[in-house]
Backbone as XML, in Angstrom:
<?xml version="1.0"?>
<chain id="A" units="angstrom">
  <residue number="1" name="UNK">
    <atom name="N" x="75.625" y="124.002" z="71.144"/>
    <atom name="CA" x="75.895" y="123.071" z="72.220"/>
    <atom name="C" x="77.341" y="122.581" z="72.103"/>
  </residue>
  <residue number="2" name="UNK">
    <atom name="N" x="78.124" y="122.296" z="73.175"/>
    <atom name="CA" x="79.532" y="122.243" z="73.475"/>
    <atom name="C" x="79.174" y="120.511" z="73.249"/>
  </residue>
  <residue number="3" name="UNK">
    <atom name="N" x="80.784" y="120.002" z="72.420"/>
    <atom name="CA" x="80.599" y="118.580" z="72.252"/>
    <atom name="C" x="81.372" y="118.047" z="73.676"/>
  </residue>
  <residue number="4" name="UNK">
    <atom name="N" x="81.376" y="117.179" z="74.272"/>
    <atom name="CA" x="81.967" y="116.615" z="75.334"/>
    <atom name="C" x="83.587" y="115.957" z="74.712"/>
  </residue>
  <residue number="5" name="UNK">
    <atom name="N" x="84.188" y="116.730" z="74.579"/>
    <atom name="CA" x="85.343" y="116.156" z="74.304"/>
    <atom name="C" x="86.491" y="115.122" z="75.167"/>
  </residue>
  <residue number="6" name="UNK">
    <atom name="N" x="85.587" y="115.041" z="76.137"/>
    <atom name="CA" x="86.345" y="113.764" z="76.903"/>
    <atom name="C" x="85.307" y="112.511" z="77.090"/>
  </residue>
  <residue number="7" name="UNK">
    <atom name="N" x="84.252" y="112.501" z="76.057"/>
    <atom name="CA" x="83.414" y="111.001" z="76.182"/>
    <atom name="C" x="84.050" y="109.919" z="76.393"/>
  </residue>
  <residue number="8" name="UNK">
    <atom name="N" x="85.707" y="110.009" z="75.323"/>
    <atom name="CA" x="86.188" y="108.574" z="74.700"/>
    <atom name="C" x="87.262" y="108.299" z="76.009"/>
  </residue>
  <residue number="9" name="UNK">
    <atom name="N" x="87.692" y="109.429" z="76.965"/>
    <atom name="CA" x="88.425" y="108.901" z="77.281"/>
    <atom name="C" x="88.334" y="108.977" z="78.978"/>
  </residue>
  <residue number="10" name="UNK">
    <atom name="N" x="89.259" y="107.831" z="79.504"/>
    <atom name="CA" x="89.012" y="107.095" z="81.099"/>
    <atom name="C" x="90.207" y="108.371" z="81.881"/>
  </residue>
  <residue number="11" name="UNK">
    <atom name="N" x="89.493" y="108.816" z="82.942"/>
    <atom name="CA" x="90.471" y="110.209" z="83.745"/>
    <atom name="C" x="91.000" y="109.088" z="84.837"/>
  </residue>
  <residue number="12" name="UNK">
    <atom name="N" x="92.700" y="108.823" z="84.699"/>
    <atom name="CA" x="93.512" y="108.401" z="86.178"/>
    <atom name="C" x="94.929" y="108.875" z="86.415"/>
  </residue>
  <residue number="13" name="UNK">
    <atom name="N" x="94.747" y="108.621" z="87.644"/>
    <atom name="CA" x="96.199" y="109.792" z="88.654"/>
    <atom name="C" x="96.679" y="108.156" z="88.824"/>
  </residue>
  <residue number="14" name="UNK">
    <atom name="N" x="97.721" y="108.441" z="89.620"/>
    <atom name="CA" x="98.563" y="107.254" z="90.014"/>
    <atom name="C" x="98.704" y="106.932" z="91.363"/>
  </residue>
  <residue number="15" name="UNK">
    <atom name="N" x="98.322" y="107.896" z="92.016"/>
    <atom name="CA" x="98.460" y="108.245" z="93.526"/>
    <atom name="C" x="98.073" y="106.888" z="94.933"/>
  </residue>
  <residue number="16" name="UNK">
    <atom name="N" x="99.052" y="106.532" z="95.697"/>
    <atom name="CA" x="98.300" y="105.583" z="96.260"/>
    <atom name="C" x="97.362" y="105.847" z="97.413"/>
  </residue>
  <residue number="17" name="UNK">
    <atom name="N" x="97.793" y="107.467" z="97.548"/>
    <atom name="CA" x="97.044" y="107.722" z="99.255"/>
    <atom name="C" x="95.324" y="108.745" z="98.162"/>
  </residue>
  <residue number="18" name="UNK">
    <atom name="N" x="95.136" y="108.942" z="97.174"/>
    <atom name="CA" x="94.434" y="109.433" z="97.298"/>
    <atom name="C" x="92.976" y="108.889" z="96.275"/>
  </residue>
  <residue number="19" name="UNK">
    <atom name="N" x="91.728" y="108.905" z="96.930"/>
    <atom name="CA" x="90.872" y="108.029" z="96.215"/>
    <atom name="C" x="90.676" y="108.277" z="95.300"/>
  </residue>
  <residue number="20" name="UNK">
    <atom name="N" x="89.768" y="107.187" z="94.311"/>
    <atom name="CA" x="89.208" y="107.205" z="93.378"/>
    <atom name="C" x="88.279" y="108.306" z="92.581"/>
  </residue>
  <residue number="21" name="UNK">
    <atom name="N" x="88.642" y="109.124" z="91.778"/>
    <atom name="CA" x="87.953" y="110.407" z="91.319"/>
    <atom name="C" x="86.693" y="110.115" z="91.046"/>
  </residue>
  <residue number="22" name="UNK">
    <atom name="N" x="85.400" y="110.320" z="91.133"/>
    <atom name="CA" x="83.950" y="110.560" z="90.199"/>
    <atom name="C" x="83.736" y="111.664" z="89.872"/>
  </residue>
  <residue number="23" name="UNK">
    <atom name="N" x="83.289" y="111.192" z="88.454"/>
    <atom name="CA" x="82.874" y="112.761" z="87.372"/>
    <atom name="C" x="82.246" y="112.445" z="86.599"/>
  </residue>
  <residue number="24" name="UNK">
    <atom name="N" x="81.337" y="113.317" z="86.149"/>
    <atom name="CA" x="80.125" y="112.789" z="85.077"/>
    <atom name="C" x="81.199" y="113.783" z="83.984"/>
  </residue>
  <residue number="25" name="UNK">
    <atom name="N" x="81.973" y="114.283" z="83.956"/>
    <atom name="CA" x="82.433" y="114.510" z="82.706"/>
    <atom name="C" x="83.081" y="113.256" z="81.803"/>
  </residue>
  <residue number="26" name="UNK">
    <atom name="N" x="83.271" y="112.200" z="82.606"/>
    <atom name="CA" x="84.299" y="111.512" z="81.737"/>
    <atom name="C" x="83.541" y="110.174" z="82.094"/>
  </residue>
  <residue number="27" name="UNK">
    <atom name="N" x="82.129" y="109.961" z="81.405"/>
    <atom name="CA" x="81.345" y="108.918" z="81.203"/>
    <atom name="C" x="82.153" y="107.356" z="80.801"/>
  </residue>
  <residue number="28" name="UNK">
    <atom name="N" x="83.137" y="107.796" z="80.534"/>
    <atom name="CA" x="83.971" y="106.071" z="80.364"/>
    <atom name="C" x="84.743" y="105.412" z="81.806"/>
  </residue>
  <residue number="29" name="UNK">
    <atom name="N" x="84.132" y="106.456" z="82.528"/>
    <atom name="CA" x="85.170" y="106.082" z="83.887"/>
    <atom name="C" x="86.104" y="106.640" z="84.109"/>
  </residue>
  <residue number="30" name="UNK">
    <atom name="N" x="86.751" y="106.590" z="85.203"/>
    <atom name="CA" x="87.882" y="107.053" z="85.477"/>
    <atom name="C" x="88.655" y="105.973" z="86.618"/>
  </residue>
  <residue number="31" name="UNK">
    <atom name="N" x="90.100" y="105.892" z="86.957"/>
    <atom name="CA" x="90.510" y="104.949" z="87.462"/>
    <atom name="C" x="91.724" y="105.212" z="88.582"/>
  </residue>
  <residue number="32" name="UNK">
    <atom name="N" x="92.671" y="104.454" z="88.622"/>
    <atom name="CA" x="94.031" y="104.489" z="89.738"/>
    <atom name="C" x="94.855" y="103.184" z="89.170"/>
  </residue>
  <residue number="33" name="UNK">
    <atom name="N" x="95.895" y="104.235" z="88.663"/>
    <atom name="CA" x="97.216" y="103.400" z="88.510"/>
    <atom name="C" x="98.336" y="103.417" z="89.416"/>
  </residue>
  <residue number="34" name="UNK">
    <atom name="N" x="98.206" y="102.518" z="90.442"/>
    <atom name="CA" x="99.402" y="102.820" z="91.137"/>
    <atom name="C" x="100.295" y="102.017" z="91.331"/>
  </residue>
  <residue number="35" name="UNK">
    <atom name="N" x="101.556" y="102.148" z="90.506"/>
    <atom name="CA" x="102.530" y="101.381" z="90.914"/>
    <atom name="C" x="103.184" y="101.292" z="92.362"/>
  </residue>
  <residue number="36" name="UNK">
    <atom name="N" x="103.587" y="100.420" z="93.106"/>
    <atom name="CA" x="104.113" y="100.244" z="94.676"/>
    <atom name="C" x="105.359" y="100.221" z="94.221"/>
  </residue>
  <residue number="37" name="UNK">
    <atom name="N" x="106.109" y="101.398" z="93.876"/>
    <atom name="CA" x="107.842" y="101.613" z="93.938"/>
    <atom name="C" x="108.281" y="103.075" z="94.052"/>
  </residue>
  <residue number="38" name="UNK">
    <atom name="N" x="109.238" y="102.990" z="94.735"/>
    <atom name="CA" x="109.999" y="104.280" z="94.925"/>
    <atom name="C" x="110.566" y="104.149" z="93.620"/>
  </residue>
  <residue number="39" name="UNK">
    <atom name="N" x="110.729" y="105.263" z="93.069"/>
    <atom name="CA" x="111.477" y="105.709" z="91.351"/>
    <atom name="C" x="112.478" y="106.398" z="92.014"/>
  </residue>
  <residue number="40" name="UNK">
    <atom name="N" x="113.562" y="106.270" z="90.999"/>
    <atom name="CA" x="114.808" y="107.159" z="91.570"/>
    <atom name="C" x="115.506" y="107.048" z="89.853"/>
  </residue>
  <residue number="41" name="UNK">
    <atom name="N" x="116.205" y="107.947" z="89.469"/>
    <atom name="CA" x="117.029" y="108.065" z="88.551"/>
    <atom name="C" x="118.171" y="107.068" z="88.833"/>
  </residue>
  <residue number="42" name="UNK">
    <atom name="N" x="118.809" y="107.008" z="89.730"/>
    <atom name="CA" x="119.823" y="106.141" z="89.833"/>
    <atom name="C" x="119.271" y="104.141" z="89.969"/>
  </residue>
  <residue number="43" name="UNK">
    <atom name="N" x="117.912" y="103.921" z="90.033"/>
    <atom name="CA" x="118.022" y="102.447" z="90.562"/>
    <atom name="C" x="117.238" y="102.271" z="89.313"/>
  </residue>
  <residue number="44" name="UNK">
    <atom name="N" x="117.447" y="100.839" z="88.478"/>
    <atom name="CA" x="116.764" y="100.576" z="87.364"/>
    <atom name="C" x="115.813" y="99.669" z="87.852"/>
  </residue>
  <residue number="45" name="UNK">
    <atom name="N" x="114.823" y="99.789" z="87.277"/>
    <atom name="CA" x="113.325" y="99.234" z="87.704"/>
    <atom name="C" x="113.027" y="98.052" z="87.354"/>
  </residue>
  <residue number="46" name="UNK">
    <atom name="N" x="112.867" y="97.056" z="87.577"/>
    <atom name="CA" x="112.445" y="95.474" z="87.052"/>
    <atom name="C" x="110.815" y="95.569" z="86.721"/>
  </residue>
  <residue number="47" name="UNK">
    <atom name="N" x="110.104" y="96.709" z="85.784"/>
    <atom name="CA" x="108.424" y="96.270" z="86.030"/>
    <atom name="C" x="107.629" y="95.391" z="86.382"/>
  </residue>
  <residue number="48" name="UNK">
    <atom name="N" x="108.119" y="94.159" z="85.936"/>
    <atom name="CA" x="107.732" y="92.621" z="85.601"/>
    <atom name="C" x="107.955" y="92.482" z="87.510"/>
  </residue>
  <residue number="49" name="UNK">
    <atom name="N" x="108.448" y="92.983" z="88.372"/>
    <atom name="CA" x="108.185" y="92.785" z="89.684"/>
    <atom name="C" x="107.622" y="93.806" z="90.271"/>
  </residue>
  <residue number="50" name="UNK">
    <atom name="N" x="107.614" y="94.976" z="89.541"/>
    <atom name="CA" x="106.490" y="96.116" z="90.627"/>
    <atom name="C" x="105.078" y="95.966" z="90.643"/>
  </residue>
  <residue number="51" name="UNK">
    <atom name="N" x="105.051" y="95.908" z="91.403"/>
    <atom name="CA" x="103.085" y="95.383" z="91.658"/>
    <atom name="C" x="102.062" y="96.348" z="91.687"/>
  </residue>
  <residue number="52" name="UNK">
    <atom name="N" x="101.422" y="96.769" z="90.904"/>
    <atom name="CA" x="100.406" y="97.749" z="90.470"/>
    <atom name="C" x="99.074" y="97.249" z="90.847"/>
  </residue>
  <residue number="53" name="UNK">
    <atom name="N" x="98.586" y="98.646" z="91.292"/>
    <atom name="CA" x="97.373" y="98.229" z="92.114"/>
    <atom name="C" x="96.467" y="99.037" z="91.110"/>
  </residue>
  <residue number="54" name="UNK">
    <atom name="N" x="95.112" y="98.943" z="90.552"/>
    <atom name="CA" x="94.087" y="99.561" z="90.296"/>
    <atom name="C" x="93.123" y="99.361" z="90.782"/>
  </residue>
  <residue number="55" name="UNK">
    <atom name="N" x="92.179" y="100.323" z="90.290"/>
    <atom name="CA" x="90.929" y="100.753" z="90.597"/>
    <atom name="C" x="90.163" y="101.585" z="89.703"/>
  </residue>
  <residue number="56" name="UNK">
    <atom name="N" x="88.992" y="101.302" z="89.421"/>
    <atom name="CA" x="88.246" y="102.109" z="88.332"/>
    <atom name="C" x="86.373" y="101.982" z="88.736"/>
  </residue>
  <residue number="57" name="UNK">
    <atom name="N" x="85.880" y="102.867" z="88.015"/>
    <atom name="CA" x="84.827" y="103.259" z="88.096"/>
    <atom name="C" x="83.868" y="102.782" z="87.390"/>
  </residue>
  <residue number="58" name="UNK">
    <atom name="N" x="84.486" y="101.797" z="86.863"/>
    <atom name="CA" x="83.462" y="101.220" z="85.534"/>
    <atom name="C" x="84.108" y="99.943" z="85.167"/>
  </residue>
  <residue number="59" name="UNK">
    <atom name="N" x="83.253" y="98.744" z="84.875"/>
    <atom name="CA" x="83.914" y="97.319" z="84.388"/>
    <atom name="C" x="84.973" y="98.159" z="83.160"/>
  </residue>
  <residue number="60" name="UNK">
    <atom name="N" x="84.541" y="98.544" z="82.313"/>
    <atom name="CA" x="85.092" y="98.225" z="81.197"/>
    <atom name="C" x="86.979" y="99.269" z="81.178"/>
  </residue>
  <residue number="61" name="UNK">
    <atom name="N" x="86.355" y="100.591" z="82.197"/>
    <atom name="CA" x="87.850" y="100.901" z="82.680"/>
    <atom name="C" x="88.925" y="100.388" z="82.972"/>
  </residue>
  <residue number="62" name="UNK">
    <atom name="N" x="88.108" y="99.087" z="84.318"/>
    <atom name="CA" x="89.243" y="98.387" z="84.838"/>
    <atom name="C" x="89.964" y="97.307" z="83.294"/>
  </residue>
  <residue number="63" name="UNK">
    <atom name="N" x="88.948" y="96.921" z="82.854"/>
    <atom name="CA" x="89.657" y="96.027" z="82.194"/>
    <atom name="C" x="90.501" y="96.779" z="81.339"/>
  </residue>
  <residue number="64" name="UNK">
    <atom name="N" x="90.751" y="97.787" z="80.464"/>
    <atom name="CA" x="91.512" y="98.586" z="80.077"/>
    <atom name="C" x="92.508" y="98.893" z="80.778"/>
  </residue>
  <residue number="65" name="UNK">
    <atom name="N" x="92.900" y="99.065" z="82.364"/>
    <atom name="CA" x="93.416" y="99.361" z="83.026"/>
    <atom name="C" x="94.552" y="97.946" z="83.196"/>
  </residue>
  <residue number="66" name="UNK">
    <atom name="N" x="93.710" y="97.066" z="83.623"/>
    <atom name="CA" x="94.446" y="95.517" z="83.774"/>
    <atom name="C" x="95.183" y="95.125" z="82.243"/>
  </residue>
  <residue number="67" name="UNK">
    <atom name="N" x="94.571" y="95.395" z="81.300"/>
    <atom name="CA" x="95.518" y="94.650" z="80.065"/>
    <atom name="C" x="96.769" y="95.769" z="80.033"/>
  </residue>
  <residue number="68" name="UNK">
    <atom name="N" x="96.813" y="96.991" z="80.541"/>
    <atom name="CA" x="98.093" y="97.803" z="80.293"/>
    <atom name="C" x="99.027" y="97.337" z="81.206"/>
  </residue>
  <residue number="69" name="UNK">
    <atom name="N" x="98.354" y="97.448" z="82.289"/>
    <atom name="CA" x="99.363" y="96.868" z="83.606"/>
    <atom name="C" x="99.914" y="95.740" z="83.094"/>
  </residue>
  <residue number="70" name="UNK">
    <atom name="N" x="99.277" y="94.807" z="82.665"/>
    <atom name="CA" x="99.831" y="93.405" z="82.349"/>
    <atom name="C" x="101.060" y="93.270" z="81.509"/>
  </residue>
  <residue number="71" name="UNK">
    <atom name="N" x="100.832" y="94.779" z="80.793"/>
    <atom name="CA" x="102.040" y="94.533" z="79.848"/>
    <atom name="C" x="103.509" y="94.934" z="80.704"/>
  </residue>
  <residue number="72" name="UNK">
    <atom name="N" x="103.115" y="95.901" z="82.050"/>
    <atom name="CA" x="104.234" y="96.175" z="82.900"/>
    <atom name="C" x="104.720" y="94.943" z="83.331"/>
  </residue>
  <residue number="73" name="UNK">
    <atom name="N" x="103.939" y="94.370" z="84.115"/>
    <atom name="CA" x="104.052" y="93.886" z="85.462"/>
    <atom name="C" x="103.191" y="92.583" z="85.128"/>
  </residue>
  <residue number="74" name="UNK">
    <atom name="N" x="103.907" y="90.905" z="86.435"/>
    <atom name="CA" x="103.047" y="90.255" z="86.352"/>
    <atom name="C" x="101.794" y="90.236" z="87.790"/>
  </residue>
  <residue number="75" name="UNK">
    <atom name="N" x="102.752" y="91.550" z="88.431"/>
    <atom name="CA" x="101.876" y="91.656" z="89.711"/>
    <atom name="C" x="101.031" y="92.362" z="89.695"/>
  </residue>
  <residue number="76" name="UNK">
    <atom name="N" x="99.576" y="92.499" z="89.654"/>
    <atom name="CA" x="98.690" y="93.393" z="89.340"/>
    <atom name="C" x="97.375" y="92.918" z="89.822"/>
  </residue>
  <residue number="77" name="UNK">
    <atom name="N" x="96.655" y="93.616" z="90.806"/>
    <atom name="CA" x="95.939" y="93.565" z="91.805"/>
    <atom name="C" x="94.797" y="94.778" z="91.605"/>
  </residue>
  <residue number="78" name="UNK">
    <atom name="N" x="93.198" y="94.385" z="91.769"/>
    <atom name="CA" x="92.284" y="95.757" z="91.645"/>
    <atom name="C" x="92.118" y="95.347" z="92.781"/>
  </residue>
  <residue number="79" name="UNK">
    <atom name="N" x="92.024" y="96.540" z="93.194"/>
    <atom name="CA" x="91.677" y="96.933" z="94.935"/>
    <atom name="C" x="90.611" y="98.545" z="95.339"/>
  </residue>
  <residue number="80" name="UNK">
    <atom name="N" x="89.982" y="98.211" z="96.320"/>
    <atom name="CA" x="89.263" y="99.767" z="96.400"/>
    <atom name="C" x="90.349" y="101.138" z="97.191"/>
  </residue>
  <residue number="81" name="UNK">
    <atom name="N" x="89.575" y="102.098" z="96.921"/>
    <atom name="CA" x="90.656" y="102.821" z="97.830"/>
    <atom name="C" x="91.248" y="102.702" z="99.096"/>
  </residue>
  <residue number="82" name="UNK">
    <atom name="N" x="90.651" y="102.126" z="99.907"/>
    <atom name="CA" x="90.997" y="101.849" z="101.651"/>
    <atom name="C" x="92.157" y="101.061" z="101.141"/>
  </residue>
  <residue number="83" name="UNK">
    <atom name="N" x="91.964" y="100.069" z="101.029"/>
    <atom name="CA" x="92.991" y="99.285" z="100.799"/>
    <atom name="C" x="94.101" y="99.323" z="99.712"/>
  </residue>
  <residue number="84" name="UNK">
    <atom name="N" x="94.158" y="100.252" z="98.985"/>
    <atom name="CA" x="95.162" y="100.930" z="98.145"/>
    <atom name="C" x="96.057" y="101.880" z="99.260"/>
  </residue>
  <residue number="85" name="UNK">
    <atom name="N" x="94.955" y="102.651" z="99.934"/>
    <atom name="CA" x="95.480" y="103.638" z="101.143"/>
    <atom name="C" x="96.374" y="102.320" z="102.275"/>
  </residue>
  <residue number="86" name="UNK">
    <atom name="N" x="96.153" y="101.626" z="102.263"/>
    <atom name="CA" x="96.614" y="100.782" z="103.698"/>
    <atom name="C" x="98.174" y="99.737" z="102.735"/>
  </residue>
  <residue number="87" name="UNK">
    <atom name="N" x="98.095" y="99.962" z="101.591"/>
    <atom name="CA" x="99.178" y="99.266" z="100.782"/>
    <atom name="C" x="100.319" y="100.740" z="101.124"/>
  </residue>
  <residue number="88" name="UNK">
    <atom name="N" x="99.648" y="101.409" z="100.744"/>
    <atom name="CA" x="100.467" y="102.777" z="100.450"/>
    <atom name="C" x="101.224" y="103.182" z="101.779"/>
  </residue>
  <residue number="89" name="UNK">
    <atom name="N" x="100.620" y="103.228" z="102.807"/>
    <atom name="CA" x="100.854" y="103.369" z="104.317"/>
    <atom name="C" x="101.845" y="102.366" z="104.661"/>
  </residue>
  <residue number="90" name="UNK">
    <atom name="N" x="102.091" y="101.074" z="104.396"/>
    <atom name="CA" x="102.505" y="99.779" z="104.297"/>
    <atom name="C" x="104.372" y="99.990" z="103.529"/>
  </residue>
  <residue number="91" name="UNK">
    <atom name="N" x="103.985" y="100.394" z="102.379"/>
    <atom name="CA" x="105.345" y="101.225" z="101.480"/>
    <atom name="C" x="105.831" y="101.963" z="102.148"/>
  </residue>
  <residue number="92" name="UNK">
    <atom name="N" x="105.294" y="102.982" z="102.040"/>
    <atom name="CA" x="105.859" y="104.831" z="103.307"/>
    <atom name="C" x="106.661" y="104.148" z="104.386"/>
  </residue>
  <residue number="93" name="UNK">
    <atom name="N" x="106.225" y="103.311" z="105.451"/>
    <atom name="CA" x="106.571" y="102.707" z="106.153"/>
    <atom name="C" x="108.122" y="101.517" z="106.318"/>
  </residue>
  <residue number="94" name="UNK">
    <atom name="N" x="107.814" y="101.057" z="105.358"/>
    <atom name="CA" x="108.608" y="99.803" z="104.784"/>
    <atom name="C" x="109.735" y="101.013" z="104.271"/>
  </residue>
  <residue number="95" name="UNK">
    <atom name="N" x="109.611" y="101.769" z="103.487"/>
    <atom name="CA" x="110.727" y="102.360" z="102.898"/>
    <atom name="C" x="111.491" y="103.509" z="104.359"/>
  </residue>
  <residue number="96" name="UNK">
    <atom name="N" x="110.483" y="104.366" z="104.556"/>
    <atom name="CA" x="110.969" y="104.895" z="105.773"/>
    <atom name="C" x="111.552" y="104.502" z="106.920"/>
  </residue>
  <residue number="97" name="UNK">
    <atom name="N" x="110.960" y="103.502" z="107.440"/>
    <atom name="CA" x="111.418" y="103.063" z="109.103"/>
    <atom name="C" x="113.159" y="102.413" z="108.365"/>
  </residue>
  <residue number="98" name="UNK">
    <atom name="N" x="113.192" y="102.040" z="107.516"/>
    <atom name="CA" x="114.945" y="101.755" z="107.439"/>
    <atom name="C" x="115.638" y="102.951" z="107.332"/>
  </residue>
  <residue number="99" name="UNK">
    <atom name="N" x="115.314" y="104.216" z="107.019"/>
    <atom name="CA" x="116.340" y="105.316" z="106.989"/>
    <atom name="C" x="115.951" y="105.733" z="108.173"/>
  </residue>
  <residue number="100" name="UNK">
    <atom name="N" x="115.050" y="105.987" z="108.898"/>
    <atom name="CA" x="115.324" y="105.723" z="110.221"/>
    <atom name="C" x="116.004" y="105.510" z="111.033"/>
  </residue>
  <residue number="101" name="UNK">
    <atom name="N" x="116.119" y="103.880" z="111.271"/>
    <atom name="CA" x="117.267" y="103.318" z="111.499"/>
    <atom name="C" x="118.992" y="103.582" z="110.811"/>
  </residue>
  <residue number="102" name="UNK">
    <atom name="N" x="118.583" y="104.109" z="109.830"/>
    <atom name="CA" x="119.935" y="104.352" z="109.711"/>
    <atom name="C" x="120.457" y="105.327" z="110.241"/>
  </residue>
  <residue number="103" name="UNK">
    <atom name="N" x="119.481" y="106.285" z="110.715"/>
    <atom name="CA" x="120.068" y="107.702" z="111.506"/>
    <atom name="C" x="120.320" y="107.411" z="113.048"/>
  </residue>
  <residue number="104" name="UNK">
    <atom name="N" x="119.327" y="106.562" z="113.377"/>
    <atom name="CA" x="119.651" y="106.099" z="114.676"/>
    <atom name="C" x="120.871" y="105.823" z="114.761"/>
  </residue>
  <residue number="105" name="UNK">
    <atom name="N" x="121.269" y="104.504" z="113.802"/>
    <atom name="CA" x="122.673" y="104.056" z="114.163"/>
    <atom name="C" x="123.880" y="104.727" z="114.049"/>
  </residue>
  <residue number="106" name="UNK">
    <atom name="N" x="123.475" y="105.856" z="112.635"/>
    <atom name="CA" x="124.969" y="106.623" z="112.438"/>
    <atom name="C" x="125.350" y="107.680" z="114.170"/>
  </residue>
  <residue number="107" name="UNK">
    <atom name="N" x="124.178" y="107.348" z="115.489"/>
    <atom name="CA" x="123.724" y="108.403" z="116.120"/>
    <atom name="C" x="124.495" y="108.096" z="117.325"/>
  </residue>
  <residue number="108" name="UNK">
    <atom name="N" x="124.366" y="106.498" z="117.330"/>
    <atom name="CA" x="124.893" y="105.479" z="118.435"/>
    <atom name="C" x="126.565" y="105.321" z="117.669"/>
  </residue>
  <residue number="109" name="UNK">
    <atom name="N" x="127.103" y="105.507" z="116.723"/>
    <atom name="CA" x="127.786" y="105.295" z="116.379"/>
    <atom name="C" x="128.861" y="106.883" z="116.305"/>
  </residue>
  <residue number="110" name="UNK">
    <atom name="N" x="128.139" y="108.095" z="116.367"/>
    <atom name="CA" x="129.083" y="108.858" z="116.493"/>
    <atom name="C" x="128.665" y="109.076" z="118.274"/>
  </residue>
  <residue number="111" name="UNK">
    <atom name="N" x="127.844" y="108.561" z="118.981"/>
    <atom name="CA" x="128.240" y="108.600" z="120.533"/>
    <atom name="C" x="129.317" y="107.757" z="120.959"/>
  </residue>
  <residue number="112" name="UNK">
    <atom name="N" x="128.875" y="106.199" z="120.344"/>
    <atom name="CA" x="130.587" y="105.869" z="120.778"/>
    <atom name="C" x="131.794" y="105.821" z="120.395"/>
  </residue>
  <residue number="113" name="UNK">
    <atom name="N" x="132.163" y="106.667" z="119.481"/>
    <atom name="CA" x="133.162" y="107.225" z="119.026"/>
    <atom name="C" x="133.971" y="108.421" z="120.038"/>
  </residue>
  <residue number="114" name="UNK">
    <atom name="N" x="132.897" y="109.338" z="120.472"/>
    <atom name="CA" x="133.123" y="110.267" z="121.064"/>
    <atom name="C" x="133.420" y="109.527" z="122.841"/>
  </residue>
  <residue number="115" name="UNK">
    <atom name="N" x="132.986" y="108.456" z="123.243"/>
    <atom name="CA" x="133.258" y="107.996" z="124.236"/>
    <atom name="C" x="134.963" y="107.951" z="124.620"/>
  </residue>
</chain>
């Protein structure tokens, strides 16, 4: 008989658009770490203000989940997937619609140039 070599441990992605995994392989739960920040090599990150959202499958996940976060961040929120999905949609948005606008304007700005 094959030993279950993932009893001890909790399966999580980070992802904000995609739900919560279930699996009877990984009887400790499994969860969602998602930090709400664009990462970039060039911008240095303040953790202690990125706000991390989880979610888990089991009390004792989340709480495992919440004391790590805590050590990031003081913003830290469990939420189900919908509403992880509607944070995430919320970001995409927030970060996108300004480069957006910035194409618009560079757009209006080489029309009236050319005027």
């Amino acid at each position: 008989m094959k030993k279950n070599t993932k009893a001890g441990f909790i399966m999580v992605h980070c992802s904000g658009s995609i739900g919560l995994v279930e699996g009877a392989a990984f009887p400790q739960g499994t969860g969602v770490f998602y930090p709400v920040q664009s990462f970039s090599s060039k911008l240095k990150v303040d953790w202690s203000e990125v706000p991390i959202c989880l979610e888990a499958s089991h009390p004792k996940a989340l709480q495992l989940l919440k004391k790590i976060a805590k050590l990031l961040s003081r913003k830290v929120t469990a939420m189900n997937s919908r509403q992880r999905l509607m944070v995430h949609l919320a970001a995409v948005f927030a970060n996108n619609f300004s480069n957006a606008q910035y194409a618009i304007a560079e757009s209006i700005l080489r029309k009236a140039i050319s005027l």
